[in-house]
C-alpha positions in Angstrom: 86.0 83.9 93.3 85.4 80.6 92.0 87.5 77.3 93.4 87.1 74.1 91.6 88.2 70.8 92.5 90.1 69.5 89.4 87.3 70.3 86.7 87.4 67.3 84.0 87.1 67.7 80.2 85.2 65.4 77.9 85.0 65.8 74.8 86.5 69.6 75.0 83.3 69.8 77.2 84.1 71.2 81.0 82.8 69.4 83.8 81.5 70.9 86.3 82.5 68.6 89.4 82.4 70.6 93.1 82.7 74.2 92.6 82.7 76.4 95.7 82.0 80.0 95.0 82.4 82.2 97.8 83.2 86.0 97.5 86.9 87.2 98.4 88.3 88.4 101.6 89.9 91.5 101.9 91.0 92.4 98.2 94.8 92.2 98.0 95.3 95.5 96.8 94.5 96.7 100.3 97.3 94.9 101.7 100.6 97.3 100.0 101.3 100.1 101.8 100.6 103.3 100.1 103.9 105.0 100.0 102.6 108.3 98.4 102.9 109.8 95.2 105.9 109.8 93.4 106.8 111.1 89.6 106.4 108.2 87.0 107.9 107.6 84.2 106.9 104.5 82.1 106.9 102.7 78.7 103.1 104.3 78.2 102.6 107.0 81.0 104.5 109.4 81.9 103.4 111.5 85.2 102.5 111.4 88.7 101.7 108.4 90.0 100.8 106.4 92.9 103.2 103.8 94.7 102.1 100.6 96.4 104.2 98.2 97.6 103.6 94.8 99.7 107.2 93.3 101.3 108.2 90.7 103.6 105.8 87.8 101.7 106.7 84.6 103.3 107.3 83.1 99.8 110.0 82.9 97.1 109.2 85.9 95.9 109.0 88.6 98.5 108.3 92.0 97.4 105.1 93.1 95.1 104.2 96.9 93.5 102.2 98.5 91.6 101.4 101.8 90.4 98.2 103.8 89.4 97.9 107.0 87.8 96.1 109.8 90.0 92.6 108.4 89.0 93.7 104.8 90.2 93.9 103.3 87.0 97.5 100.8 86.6 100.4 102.3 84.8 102.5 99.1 86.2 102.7 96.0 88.5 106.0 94.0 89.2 107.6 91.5 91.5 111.2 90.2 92.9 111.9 94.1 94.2 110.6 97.0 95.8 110.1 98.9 91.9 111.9 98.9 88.9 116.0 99.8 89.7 115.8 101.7 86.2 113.8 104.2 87.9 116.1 104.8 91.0 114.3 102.3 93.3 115.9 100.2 95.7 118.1 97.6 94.1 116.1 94.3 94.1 117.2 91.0 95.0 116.8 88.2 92.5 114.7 88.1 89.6 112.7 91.4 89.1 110.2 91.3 86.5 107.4 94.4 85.9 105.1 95.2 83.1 103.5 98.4 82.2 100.0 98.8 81.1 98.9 100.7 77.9 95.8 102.3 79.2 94.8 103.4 75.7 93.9 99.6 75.4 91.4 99.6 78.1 88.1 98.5 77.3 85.7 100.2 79.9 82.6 98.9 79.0 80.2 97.2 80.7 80.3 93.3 80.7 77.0 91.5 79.6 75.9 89.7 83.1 76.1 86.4 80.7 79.0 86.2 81.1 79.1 85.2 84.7 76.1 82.9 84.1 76.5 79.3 85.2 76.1 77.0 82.0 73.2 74.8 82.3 75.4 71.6 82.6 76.3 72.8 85.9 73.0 73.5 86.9 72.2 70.1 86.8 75.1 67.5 86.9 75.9 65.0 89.6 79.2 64.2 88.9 81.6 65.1 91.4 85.1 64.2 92.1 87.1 63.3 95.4 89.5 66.2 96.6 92.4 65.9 97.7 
């Protein structure tokens, strides 16, 4: 994970300022609860699935889910409710918005590691920027 502190542009060039890279904590998929598997159906899968949700967020928007199919890939991920009401879910409170995946747009394959390379103006600049 990657935080910056207000990169500048120049000349549609990015700056690199102060980054501070430092690997995640505990990935946030590990903080729903697994409430089991359930029968899905979905704009692009239809099948058993499994539920995760994440309530009680100390934010605007309180409740988080997601589901996977039984090889853990997404099928769908929504917020503002406990799962989407058209599928006999709890009825959610305020705005509830979800969006299925279409897995047969997946692409699986492997990402050239220069990619994540740091560009060379990075490497080397001395600008920097005051933050906060």
């Amino acid at each position: 994970m990657v935080h910056s502190a207000s990169p500048r542009r120049t000349r549609g060039a990015r700056m690199c300022g102060r980054a501070h890279v430092r690997t995640g904590g505990l990935p946030f998929w590990n903080t729903f609860t697994d409430k089991g598997e359930v029968d899905f159906s979905g704009v692009h899968y239809k099948g058993k699935a499994h539920y995760y949700v994440m309530s009680g967020v100390n934010e605007p928007v309180t409740d988080f889910w997601y589901f996977t199919d039984t090889e853990g890939k997404p099928v769908q991920q929504g917020e503002g409710g406990t799962g989407p009401t058209d599928q006999g879910y709890p009825t959610s409170i305020g705005h509830t918005i979800w969006h299925d995946y279409d897995q047969s747009t997946f692409d699986t394959s492997a990402i050239d590691a220069s990619v994540f390379a740091i560009p060379a103006a990075c490497k080397s600049t001395t600008t920097s920027c005051a933050f906060p």
